[in-house]
Legacy VTK file of the C-alpha trace (Angstrom):
# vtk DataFile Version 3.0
C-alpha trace
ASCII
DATASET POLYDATA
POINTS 260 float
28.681 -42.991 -10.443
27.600 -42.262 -13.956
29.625 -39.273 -15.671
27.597 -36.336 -16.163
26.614 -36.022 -19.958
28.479 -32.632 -21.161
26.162 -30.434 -22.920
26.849 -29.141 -26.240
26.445 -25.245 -26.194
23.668 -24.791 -28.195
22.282 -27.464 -25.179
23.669 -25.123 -22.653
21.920 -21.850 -24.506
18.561 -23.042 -24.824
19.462 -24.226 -21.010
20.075 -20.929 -19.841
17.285 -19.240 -21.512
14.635 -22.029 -20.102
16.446 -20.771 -17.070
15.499 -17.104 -17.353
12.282 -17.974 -18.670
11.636 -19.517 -15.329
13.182 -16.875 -12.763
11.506 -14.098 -15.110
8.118 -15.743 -14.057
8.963 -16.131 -10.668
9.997 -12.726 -10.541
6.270 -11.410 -11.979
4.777 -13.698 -9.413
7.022 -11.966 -6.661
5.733 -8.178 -8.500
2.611 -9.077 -8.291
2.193 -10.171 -4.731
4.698 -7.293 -3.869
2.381 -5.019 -4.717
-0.819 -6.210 -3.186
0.194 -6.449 -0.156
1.144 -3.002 -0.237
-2.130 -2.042 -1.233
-3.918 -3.685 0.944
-1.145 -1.878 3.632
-2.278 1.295 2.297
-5.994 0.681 3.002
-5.776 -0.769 6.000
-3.842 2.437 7.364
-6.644 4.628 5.487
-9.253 2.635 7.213
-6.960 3.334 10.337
-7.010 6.782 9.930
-10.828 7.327 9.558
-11.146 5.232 12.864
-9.027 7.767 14.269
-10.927 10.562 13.098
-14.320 9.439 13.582
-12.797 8.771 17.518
-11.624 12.674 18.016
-14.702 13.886 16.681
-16.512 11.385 18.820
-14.795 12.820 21.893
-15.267 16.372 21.084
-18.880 15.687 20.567
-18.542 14.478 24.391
-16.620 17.258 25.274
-18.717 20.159 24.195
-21.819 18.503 25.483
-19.872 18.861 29.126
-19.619 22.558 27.943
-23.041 22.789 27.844
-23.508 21.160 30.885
-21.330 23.215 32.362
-23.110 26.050 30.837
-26.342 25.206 32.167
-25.571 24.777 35.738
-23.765 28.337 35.387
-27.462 29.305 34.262
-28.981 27.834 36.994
-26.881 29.275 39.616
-27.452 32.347 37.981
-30.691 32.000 38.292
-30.580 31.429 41.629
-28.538 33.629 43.088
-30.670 36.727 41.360
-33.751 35.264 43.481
-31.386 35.416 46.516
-30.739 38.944 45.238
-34.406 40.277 44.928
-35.628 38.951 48.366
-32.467 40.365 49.657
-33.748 43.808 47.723
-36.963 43.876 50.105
-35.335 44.025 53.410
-32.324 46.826 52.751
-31.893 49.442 54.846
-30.621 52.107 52.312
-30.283 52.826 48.624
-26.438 51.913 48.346
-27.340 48.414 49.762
-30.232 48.010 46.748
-27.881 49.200 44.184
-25.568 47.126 44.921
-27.623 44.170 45.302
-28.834 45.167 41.823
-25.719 45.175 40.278
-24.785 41.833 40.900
-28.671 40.991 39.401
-27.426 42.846 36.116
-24.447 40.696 36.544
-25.691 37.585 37.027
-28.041 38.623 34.172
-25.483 39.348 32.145
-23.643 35.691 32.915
-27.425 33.727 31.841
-26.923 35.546 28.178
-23.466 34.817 28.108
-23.864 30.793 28.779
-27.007 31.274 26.394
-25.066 32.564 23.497
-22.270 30.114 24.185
-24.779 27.012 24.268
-26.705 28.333 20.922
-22.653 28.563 19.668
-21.849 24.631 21.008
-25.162 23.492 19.558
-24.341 24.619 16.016
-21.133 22.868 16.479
-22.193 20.164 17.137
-24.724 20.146 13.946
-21.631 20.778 11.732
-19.575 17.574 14.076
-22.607 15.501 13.078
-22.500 16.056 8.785
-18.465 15.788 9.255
-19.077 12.476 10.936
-21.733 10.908 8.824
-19.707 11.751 5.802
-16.568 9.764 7.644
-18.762 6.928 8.772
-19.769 6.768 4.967
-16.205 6.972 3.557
-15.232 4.829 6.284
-17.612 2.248 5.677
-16.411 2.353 2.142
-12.812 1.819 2.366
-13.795 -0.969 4.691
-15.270 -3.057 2.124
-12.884 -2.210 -0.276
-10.121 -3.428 1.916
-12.329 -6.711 2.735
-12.947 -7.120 -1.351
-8.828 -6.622 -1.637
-7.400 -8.917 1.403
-9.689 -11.503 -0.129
-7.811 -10.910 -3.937
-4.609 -10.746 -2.130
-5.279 -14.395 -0.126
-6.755 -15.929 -3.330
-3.470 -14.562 -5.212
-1.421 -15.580 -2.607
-2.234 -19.205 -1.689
-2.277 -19.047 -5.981
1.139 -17.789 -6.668
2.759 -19.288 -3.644
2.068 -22.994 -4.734
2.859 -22.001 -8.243
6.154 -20.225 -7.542
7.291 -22.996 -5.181
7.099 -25.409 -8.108
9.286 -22.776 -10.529
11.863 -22.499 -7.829
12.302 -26.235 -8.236
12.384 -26.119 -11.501
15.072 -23.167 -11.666
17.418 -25.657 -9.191
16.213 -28.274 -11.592
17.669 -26.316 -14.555
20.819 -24.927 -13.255
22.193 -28.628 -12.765
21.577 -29.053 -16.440
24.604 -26.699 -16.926
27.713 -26.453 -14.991
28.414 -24.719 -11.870
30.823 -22.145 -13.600
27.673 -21.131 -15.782
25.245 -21.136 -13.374
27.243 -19.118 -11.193
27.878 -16.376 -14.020
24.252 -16.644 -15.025
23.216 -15.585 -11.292
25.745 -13.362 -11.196
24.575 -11.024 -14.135
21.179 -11.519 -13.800
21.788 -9.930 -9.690
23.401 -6.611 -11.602
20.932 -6.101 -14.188
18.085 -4.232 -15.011
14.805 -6.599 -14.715
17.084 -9.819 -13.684
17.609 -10.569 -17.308
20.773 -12.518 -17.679
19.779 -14.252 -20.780
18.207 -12.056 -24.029
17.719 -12.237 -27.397
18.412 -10.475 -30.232
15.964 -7.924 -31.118
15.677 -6.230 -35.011
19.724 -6.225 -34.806
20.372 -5.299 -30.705
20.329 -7.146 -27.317
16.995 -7.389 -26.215
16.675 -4.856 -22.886
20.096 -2.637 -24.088
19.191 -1.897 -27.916
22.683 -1.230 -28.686
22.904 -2.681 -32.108
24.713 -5.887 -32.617
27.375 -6.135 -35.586
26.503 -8.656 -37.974
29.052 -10.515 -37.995
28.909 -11.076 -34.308
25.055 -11.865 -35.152
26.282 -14.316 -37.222
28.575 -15.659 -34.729
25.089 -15.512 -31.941
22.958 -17.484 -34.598
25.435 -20.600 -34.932
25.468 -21.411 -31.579
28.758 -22.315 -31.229
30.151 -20.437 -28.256
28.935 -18.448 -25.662
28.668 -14.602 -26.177
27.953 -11.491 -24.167
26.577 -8.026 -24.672
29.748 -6.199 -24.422
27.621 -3.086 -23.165
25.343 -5.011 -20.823
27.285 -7.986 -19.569
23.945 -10.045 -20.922
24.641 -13.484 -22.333
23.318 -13.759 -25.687
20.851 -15.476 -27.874
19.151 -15.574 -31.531
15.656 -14.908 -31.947
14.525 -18.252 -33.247
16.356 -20.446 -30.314
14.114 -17.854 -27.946
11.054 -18.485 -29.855
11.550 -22.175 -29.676
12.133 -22.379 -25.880
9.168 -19.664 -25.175
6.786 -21.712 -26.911
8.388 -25.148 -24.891
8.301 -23.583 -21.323
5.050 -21.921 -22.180
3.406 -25.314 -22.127
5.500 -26.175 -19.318
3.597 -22.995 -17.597
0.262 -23.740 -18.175
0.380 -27.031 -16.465
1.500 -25.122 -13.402
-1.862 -22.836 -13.230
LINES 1 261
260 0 1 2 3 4 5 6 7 8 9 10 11 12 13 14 15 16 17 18 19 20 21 22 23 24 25 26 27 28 29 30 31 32 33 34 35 36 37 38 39 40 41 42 43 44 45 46 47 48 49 50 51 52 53 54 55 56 57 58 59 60 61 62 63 64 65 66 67 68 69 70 71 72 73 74 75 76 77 78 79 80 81 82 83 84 85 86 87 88 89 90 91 92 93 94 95 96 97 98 99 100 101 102 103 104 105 106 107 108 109 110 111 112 113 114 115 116 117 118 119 120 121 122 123 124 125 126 127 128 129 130 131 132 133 134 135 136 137 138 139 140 141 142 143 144 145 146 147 148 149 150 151 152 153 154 155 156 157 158 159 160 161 162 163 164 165 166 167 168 169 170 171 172 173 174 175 176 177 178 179 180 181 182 183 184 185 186 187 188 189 190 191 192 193 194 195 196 197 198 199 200 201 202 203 204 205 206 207 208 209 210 211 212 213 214 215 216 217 218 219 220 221 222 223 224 225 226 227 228 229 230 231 232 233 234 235 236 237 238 239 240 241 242 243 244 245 246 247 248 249 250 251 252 253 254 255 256 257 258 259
């Protein structure tokens, strides 16, 4: 078995930064779909929610047409039982028996305008349940094709970014054998404990790109001669000057656009 070719570490620099190029991109592919879905989540539940809403009102539509109903048979036994009353006026014997009999007429009387008032009351609710509806079944129908509009974005984006992000996950294994193991490892390691996943930055009008505390020149000096590895002593970030970053942006850039 052939002997791996050891990298020199300018090699190994523009190797790690190709490297961060390509888990940075698979990490805006990732924030991307990460959010959609959530979105789409979001509607869905909204869409939910009217559903629900447009279902209560539905069934208190239903139940204060049983109140009238209800209201109206009360009426009609009313009704009825004040004709029982008056033919049972023309055959009493005395006036306590007539009185009484026409009490329970003013009663029942009383009852019919009652169950009036109370239907008149449930029909003018059910006026104000009909706008309140309307205007859901409007704002329903809505959200509904706003949440058809965004699954289909999300699907498009998704059978998109999947294919594309399967390919830069190759390409990240791909890279990380370019360097060794003891590398790689640190590389994953820092990039898990910063901010944004950037493990490799450059230098930035004098600081470490992502930290902006300033860089002494001399280490600067030290950064553009690529002749060892160094670290952002505040960040833990490796290190690397702005042309080398510019070089391999432009290189993996093209190696991008063959992707899409």
């Amino acid at each position: 078995m052939a002997k791996k070719k050891e990298l020199t570490v300018e090699e190994r620099l523009r190797a790690l930064y190709d490297l961060q190029l390509i888990d940075s991109r698979v990490d805006e592919i990732r924030n991307v779909r990460g959010e959609l879905p959530l979105e789409v989540r979001d509607l869905e539940d909204e869409v939910e929610g009217f559903k629900l809403r447009l279902q209560k009102l539905e069934d208190s539509l239903t139940d204060i047409d049983n109140q009238i109903k209800g209201k109206k048979n009360l009426i009609e036994e009313a009704k009825a039982l004040i004709k029982k009353y008056n033919e049972q006026q023309k055959n009493v014997r005395n006036n306590r028996e007539f009185n009484s009999l026409a009490k329970e007429v003013e009663f029942q009387e009383l009852e019919i305008q009652l169950a009036e008032k109370h239907i008149k009351e449930f029909k003018a609710q059910i006026e104000q349940k009909k706008e309140v509806i309307e205007g859901t079944k409007e704002r329903l129908a809505e959200r509904e094709e706003h949440l058809k509009h965004k699954k289909g974005d999300l699907d498009a984006i998704l059978a998109e970014t999947e294919k594309e992000e399967k390919v830069l996950l190759e390409k990240s294994e791909e890279y990380k054998t370019k360097i060794e193991e003891r590398l790689a490892k640190a590389y994953t390691k820092i990039r898990a404990n910063v901010k944004n996943g950037l493990a490799v930055v450059a230098i930035e009008r004098g600081a470490s790109g992502g930290s902006y505390f300033t860089i002494p020149p001399q280490v600067q000096v030290e950064i553009a001669s690529r002749k060892k590895i160094i670290t952002d002593e505040h960040s833990g970030r490796i290190l690397v000057d702005a042309e080398l970053a510019e070089e391999q942006r432009v290189k993996m850039e093209q190696l991008f656009s063959t992707m899409s």
